[in-house]
N, C-alpha and C positions, 0 to 999 in steps of 0.2 A: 705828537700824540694823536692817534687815531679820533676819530668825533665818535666814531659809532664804539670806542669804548666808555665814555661816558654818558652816550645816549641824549647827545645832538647833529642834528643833520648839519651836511654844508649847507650853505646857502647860494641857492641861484647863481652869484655876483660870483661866488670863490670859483664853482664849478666851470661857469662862462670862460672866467679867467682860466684854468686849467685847459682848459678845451680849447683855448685858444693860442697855448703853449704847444699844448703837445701838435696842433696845426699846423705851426710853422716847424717841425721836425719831419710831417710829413712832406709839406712841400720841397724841405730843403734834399729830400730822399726819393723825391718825386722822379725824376729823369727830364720834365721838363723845365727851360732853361730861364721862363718866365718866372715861373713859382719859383727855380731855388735864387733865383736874381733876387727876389722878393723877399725869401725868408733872409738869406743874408743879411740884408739891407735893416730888417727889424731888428736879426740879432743882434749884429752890431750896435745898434742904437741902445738894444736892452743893456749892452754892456759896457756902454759909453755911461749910462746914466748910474751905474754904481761912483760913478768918479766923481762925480757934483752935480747939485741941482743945474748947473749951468749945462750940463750937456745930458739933464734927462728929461728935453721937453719931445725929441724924439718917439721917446717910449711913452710919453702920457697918453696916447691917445688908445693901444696898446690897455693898458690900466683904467680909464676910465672910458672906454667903451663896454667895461664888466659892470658898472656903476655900483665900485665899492663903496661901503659906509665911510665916510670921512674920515673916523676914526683908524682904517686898516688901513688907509691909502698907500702908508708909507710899507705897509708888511706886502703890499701886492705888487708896489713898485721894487723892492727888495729883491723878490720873490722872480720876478720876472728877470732881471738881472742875472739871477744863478742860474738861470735858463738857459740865459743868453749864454753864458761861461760854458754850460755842460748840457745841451740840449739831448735829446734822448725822445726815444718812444714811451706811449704809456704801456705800464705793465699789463702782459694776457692777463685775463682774467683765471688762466690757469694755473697763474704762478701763485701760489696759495700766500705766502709772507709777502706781505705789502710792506714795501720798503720802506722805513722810516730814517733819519737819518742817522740813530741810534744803529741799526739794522748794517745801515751803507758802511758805518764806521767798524762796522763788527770786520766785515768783511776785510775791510785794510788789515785788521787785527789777524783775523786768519790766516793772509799773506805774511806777515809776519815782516809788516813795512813796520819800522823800527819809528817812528811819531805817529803813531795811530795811539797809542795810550797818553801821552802828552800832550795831544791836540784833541781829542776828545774831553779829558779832564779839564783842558781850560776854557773847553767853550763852554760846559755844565757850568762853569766859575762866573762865567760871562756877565756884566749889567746889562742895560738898555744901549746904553750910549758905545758898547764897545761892541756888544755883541753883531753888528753888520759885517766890520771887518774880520771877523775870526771864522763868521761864515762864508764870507768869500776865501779867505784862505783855504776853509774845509772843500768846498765845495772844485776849485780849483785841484786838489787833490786826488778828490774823486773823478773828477774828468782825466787826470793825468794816467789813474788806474784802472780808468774805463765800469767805473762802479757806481750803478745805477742807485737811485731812490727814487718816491713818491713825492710829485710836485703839488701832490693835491694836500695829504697828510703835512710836505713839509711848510704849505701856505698855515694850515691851519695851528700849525705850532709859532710858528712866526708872529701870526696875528697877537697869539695871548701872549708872548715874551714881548712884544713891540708895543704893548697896550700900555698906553698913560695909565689907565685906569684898572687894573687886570689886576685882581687879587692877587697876595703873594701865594697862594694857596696855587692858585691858579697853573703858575709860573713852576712852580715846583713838583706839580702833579708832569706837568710836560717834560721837565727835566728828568726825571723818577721815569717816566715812560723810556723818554732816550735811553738813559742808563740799563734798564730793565734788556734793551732789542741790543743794546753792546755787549752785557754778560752772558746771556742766555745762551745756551748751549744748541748749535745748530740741530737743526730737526730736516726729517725727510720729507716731503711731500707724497700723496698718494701713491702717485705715479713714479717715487722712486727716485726723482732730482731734489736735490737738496737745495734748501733755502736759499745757501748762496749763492746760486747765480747770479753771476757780476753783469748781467744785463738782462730787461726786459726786451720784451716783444711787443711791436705795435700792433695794437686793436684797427679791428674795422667797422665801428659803429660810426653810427652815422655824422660825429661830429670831428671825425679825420677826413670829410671828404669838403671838396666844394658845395657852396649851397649853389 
């Protein structure tokens, strides 16, 4: 669920984190052999540590160099993880639909990949304790079909389904959004390209480059 449709900002920590995904997508697209040595080396780590805390001390540093709130630790580490699986640029700023994962799923939908409505329905069904694995399944998916989402949108959906403490209200309002970007009937853009494009375009602002 987008923040800015309920009318909260991200916060620093989420954005850092973001900024610091879509980072290593640049370097790994970089040409040179240092940076994509480099970016490999995280990804891999980011996706060693979906498999147990025993192999995601690689990635903590990755995680808590954003200096998340205790509380999100585990949705940032999560989060970083599906990175690692499906890394990608961040969306132009011209592509008007910001990818949510409701959105990414549509798009399998469209292709008319025959488990896009069976795997959407069960990750809505999702608890606390299951929902990690059904998102790497999803997410795995979307890499396989080359179908992009927002890493920033899907941090902040994560955080409030992954929260000890996260109203049920909460939890349901983000689900209800998912659902909302699956059904919804694709729309055109200004410019004439439609919503679907199954891939974003990397930005050039200044947090793709080296400091």
């Amino acid at each position: 669920m987008s923040t800015d449709s309920i009318g909260i900002r991200p916060s620093s920590s989420r954005k850092e984190f973001t900024n610091s995904l879509y980072l290593l997508y640049f370097k790994l697209n970089s040409g040179n052999d240092h940076l994509v040595s480099d970016a490999r080396r995280v990804l891999a780590a980011l996706r060693r540590s979906l498999t147990g805390p025993e192999q995601a001390s690689a990635a903590y540093q990755l995680v808590f160099d954003a200096k998340p709130a205790e509380k999100d630790e585990e949705a940032f580490l999560l989060v970083g993880g599906l990175f690692g699986i499906h890394p990608q640029p961040r969306m132009s700023s011209a592509y008007k639909a910001r990818r949510t994962l409701g959105a990414a799923m549509r798009s399998l939908n469209a292709e008319k990949y025959g488990t896009a409505d069976r795997r959407f329905e069960q990750l809505l069904g999702m608890n606390r304790r299951n929902l990690p694995h059904y998102l790497r399944q999803t997410v795995r998916l979307l890499s396989t079909k080359k179908v992009s989402l927002d890493y920033g949108l899907l941090l902040d959906d994560v955080i409030v389904l992954l929260g000890e403490r996260t109203d049920e209200a909460e939890r349901r309002r983000v689900r209800l959004a998912w659902a909302r970007d699956y059904h919804r009937r694709p729309s055109n853009t200004a410019d004439g390209e439609s919503d679907e494009s199954p891939a974003g375009e990397p930005t050039t602002d200044s947090s793709d480059t080296e400091n």
